[in-house]
C-alpha positions in Angstrom: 7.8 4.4 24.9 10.6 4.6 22.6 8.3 4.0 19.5 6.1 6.8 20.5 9.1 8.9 21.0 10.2 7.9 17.0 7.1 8.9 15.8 7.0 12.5 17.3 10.4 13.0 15.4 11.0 14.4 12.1 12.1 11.8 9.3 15.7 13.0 9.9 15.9 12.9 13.3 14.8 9.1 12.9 17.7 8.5 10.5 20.0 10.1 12.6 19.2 8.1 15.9 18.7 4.6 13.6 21.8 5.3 11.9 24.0 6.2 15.7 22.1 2.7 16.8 23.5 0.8 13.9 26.9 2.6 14.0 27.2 1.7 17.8 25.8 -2.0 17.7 27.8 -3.2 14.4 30.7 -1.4 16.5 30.6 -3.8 18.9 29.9 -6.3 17.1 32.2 -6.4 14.7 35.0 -5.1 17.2 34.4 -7.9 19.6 34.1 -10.7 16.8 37.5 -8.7 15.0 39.3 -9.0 18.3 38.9 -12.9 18.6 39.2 -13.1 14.9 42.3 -11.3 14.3 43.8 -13.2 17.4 43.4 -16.7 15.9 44.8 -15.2 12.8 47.9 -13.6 14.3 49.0 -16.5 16.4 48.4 -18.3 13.3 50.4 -16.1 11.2 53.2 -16.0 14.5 53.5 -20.1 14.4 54.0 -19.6 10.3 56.5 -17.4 10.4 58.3 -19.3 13.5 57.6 -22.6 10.8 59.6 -20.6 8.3 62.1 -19.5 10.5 62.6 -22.9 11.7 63.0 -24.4 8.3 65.5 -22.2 7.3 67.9 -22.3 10.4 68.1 -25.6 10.2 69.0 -25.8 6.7 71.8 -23.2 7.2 72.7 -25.4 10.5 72.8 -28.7 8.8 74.9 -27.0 5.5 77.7 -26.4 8.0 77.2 -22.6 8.6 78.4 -22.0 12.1 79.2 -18.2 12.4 75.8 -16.9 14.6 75.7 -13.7 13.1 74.9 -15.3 9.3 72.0 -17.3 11.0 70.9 -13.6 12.9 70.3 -11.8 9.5 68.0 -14.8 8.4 65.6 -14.7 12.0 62.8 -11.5 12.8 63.6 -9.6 15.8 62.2 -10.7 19.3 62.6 -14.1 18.2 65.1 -16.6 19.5 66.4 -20.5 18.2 67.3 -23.0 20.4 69.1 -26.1 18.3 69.3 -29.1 20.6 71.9 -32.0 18.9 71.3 -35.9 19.8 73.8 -35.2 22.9 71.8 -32.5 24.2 73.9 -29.7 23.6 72.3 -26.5 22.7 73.3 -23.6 20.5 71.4 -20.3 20.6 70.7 -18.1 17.9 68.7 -15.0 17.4 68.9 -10.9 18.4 67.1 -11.4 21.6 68.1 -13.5 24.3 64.9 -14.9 26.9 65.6 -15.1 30.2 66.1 -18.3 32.2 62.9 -18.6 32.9 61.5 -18.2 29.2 63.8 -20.8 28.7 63.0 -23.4 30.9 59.5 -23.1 30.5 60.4 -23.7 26.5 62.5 -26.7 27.3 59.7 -28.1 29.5 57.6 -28.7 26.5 59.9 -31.5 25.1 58.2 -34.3 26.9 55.1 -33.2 25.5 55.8 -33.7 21.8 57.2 -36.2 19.2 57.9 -34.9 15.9 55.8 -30.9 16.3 54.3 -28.4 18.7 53.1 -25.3 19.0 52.0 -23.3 22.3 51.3 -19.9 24.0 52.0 -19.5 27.7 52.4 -17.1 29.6 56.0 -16.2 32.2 56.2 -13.5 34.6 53.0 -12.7 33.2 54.0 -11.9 29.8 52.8 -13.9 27.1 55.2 -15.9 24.8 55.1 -17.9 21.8 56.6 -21.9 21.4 57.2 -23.5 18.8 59.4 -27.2 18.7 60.1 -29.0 15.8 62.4 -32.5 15.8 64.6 -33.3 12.2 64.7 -37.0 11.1 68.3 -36.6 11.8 67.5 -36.3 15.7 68.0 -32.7 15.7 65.3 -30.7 18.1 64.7 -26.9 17.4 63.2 -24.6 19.8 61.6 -21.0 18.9 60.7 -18.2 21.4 58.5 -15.1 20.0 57.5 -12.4 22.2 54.0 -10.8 22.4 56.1 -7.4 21.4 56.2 -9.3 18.0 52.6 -10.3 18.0 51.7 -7.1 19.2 53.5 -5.2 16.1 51.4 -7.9 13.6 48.1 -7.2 15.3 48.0 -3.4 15.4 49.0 -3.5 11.7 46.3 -5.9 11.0 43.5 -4.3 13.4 45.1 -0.7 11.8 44.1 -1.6 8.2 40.3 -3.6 9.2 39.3 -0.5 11.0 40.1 1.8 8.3 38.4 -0.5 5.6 35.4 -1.1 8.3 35.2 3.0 8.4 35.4 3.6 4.7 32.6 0.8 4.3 30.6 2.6 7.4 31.0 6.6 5.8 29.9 5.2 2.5 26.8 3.7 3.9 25.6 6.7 5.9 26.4 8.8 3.2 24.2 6.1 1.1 21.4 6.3 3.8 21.5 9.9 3.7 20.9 10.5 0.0 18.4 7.8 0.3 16.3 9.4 3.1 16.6 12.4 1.4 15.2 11.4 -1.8 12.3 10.2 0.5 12.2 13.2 2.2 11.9 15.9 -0.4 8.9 14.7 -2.8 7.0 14.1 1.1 7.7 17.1 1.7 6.4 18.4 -1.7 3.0 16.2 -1.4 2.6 18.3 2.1 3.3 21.5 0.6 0.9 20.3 -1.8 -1.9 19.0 0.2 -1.4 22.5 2.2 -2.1 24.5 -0.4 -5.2 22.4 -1.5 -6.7 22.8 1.9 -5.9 26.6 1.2 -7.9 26.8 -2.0 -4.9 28.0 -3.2 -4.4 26.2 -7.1 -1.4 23.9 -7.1 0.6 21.1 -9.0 2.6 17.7 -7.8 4.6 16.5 -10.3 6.7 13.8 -8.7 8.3 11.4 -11.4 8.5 7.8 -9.9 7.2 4.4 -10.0 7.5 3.8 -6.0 4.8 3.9 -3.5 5.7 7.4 -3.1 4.7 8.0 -6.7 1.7 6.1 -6.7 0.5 7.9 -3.3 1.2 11.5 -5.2 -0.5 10.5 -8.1 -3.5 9.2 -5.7 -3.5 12.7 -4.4 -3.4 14.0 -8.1 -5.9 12.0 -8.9 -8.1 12.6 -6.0 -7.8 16.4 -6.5 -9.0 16.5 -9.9 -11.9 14.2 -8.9 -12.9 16.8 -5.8 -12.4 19.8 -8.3 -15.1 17.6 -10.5 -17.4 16.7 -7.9 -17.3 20.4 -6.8 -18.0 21.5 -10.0 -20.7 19.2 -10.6 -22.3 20.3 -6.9 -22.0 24.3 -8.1 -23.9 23.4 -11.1 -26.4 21.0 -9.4 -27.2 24.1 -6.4 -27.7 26.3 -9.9 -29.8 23.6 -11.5 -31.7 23.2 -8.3 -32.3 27.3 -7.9 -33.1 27.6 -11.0 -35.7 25.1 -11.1 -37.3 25.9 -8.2 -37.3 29.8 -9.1 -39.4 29.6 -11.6 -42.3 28.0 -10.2 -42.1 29.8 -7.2 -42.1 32.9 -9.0 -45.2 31.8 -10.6 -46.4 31.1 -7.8 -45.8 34.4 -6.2 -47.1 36.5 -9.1 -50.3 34.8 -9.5 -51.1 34.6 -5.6 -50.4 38.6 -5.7 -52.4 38.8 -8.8 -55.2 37.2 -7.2 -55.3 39.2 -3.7 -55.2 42.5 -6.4 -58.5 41.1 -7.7 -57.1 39.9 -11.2 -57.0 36.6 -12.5 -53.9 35.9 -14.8 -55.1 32.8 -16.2 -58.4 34.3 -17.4 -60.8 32.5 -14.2 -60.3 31.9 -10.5 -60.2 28.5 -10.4 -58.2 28.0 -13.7 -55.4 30.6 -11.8 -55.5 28.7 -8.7 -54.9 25.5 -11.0 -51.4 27.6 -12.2 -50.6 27.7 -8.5 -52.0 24.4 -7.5 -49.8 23.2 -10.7 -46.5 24.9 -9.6 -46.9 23.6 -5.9 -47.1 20.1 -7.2 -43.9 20.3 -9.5 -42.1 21.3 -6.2 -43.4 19.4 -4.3 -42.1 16.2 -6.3 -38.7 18.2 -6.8 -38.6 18.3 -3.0 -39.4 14.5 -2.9 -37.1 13.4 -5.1 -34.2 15.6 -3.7 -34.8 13.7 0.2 -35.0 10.3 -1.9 -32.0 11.3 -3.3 -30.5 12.2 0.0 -32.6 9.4 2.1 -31.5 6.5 -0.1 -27.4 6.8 1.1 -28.7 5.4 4.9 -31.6 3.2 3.7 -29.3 -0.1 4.5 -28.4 1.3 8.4 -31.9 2.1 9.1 -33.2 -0.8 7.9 -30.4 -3.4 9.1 -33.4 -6.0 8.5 -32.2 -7.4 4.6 -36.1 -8.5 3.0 -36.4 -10.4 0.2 -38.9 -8.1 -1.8 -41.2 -9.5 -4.9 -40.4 -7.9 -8.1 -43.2 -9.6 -9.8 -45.7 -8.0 -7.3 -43.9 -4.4 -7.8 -44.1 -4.7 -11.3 -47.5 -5.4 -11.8 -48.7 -2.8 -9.6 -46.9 -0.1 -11.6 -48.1 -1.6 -14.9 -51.6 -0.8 -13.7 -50.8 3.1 -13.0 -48.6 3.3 -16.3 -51.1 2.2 -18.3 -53.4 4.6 -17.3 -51.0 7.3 -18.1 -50.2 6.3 -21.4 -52.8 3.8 -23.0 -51.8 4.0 -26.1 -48.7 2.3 -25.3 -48.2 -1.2 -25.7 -46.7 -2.9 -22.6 -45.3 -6.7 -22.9 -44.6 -8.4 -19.5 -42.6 -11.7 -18.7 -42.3 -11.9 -15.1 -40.5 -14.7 -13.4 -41.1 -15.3 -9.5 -37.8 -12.9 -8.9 -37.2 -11.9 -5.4 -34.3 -9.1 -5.1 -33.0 -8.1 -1.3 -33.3 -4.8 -0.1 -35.7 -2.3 0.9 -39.6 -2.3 -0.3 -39.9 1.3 -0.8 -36.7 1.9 -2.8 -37.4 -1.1 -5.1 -41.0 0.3 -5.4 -39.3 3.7 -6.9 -36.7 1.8 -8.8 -39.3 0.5 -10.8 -41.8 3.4 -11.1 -38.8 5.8 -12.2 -37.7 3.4 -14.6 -40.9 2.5 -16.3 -41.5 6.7 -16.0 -38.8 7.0 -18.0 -39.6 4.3 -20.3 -43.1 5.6 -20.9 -41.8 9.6 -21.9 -40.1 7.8 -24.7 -41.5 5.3 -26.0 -43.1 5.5 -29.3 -45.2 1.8 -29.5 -44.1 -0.2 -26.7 -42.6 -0.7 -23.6 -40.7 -4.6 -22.5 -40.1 -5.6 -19.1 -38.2 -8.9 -18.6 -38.0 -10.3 -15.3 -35.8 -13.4 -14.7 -33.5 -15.5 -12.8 -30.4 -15.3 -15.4 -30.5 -11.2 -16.4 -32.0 -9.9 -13.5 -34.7 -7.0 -14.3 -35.0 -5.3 -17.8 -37.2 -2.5 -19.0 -37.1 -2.1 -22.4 -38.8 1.0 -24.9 -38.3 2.0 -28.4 -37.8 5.5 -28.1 -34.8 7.6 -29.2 -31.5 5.1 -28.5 -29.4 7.1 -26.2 -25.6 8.8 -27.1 -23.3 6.0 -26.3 -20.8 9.1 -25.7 -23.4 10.2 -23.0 -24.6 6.6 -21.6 -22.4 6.8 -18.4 -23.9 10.3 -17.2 -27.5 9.5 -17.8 -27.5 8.3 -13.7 -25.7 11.6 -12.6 -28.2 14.1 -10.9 -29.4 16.6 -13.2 -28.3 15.3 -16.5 -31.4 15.4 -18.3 -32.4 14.1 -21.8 -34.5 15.7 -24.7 -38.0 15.7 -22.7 -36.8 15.1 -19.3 -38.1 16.7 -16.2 -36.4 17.4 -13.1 -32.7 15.1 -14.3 -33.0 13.4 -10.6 -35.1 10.1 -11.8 -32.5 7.6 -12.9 -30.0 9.4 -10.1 -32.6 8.0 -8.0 -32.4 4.7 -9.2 -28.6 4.3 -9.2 -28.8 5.7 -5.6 -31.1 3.1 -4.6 -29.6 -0.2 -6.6 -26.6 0.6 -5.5 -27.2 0.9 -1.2 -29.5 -2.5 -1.8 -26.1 -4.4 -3.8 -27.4 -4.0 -6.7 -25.8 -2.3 -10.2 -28.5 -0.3 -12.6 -27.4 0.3 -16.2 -28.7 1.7 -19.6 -27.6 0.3 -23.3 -28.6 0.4 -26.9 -30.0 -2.8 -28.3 -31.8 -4.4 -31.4 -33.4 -0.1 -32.1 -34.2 -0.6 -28.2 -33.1 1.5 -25.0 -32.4 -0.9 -22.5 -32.3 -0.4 -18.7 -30.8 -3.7 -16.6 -30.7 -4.2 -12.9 -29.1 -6.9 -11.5 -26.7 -7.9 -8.2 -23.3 -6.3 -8.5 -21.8 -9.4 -7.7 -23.1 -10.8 -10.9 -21.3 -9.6 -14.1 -23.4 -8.5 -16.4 -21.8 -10.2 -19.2 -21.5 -13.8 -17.2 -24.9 -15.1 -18.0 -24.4 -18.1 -17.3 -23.1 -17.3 -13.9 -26.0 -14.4 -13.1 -28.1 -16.8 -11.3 -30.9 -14.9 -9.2 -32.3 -16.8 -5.8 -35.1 -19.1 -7.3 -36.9 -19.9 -4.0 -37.3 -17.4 -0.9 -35.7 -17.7 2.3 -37.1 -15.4 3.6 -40.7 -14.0 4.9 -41.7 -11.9 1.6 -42.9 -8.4 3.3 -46.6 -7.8 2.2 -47.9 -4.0 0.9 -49.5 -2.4 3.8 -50.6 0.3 0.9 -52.0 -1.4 -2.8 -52.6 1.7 -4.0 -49.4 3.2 -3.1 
């Protein structure tokens, strides 16, 4: 209840109550451990000064001085000296005189020590101090202190701890207080910040430390400038994708009007209706590949079932439609019995949008490695891509000299990267390279990029071998 109650108040408002706590509980701490402490010292202190007292009294009694009121200027107020000879006879000297009863209680103590002894008890209910003390010469001395002189020591004492222990306390809220404030202002600053971002209203953080504070406001900094890019790159993808698809629809549209007018744009019937047929087609894929795009970020949650899906087989079957598409384009295969995990379909257009790719530009031929150390590699000798450019080949509609729709290798990171896997493109020997292989397998350990050699799994057979 009390910790739901702090975290419905303001930062401040916690300080404030954490602070009172601390202030009230050290209080009594410290005040009750100051009370016994101080105690111990001034009785200590008390039975010093009694000591010294002592000491010198009898050194003034045993030089011969005999006039009391030389001895008086030599002991504190409230105390009194009792000097007992060998005979028993006592001589009393001091500015205050005990009572009887003080007295008696002081000589009563005699039989309880030999050479020293020191006591407190109490008469009449006021407390008093005792202190004997017995010379080699036989001489015993006797010293009464009231708690009035004890009292006077203490208050001095507890007088100047409390106003130390209230100095030390200011300083340390004051402390706190420029502390929590510090803390306070740049939180409130990322708030005003993160306000005016949810505003769409154009604002700046710039908070300069090295603290967790720092490192969540440049987070935030960070963050915003990679939503302003996303958003940016989602504006121009909406454009991309309306521009593409207005063109063949306005092709569409012109030549189906065209034909209900009786004309034929593309000089026949039939080769008019092929324009159409043509157009339909190229949006039709563009639809595909947009819902493949989309489809592939819950392919793992609707298929909780992990396969372990034949590369080899997947491979050869697209070799036999890519060579039908290109024949004059040489195609070298080394397959190794590779199994990958995942899902059958997106593997299937991981590999046909990859070899796609391959066989737009390829010049002479087209390599595809498959094996247990570098995972899966399509090679072609076309063009060698910008090594400035390399990293945005896989965004959606970044499309090369000769590309289509920009969505094909989007595709492919999409799906290699919901199955665990990690796709990427390089330059090598005149060759444009384009690897898959498990993200937990560097792809410069490999040594370490080992690939299952033997199933464990039920391979799932092609329902479709003409898919």
């Amino acid at each position: 209840m009390f910790m739901d109650r702090m975290k419905n108040m303001s930062l401040l408002r916690q300080l404030a109550l954490i602070t009172l706590t601390i202030v009230v509980f050290f209080s009594f701490l410290i005040f009750g451990y100051l009370n016994a402490s101080i105690d111990s010292y001034t009785r200590n202190q008390i039975f010093d000064l009694m000591k010294s007292s002592q000491d010198e009294v009898l050194f003034m009694y045993e030089s011969g001085v005999k006039k009391p009121e030389e001895f008086n200027k030599r002991i504190p107020n409230n105390m009194e000296h009792i000097i007992l000879s060998k005979n028993r006879e006592s001589n009393h000297y001091g500015t205050s005189y005990f009572t009887n009863e003080v007295i008696r209680e002081a000589t009563d103590q005699l039989q309880n020590f030999e050479s020293e002894y020191q006591i407190v008890r109490k008469v009449d209910g006021v407390q008093y101090y005792f202190s004997l003390q017995k010379t080699e010469t036989g001489l015993v001395i006797i010293t009464i202190a009231d708690s009035g002189f004890s009292q006077i020591m203490r208050n001095s004492l507890m007088s100047r701890v409390v106003d130390v222990l209230v100095v030390v306390m200011v300083l340390l809220i004051m402390i706190l207080l420029t502390w929590m404030g510090n803390i306070i202002y740049p939180i409130n600053q990322i708030k005003a910040y993160i306000d005016k971002i949810r505003s769409g209203v154009p604002a700046e953080l710039n908070i300069n430390r090295k603290d967790e504070i720092g490192l969540l406001a440049d987070s935030l900094v960070a963050m915003n400038r990679e939503l302003d890019k996303q958003e940016k790159a989602k504006m121009e993808m909406l454009h991309n994708i309306s521009h593409d698809f207005k063109t063949p629809l306005s092709t569409i549209k012109s030549y189906a009007e065209s034909i209900k007018d009786g004309i034929y744009p593309y000089d026949t019937l039939e080769k008019s209706v092929d324009v159409i047929y043509d157009n339909a087609d190229r949006l039709e894929k563009k639809v595909q590949s947009l819902l493949l795009l989309n489809r592939f970020s819950y392919v793992l949650e609707e298929n909780s079932e992990v396969e372990e899906i034949s590369m080899q087989d997947i491979i050869n079957k697209t070799i036999l439609a890519a060579r039908v598409i290109r024949p004059d384009i040489r195609i070298e295969v080394n397959l190794e019995p590779v199994y990958f995990l995942g899902n059958q379909e997106s593997w299937r257009v991981v590999v046909e949008n990859i070899i796609d790719n391959a066989l737009r530009y390829a010049k002479n031929v087209i390599a595809i490695d498959l094996n247990h150390q570098e995972g899966l590699l399509i090679k072609n000798d076309g063009p060698l891509l910008d090594e400035k450019n390399i990293g945005n080949f896989f965004k959606p509609y970044e499309k090369g000299s000769g590309g289509q729709f920009g969505l094909g290798l989007s595709i492919v990171k999409r799906a290699c990267s919901v199955n665990g896997y990690e796709a990427i493109g390089y330059n090598q020997d005149d060759m444009v390279v384009f690897r898959v292989y498990p993200k937990s397998k560097p792809a410069d350990n490999k040594q370490k990029n080992r690939l299952p050699k033997q199933r464990t799994k039920k391979v799932k057979k092609d329902k479709d071998d003409n898919s």
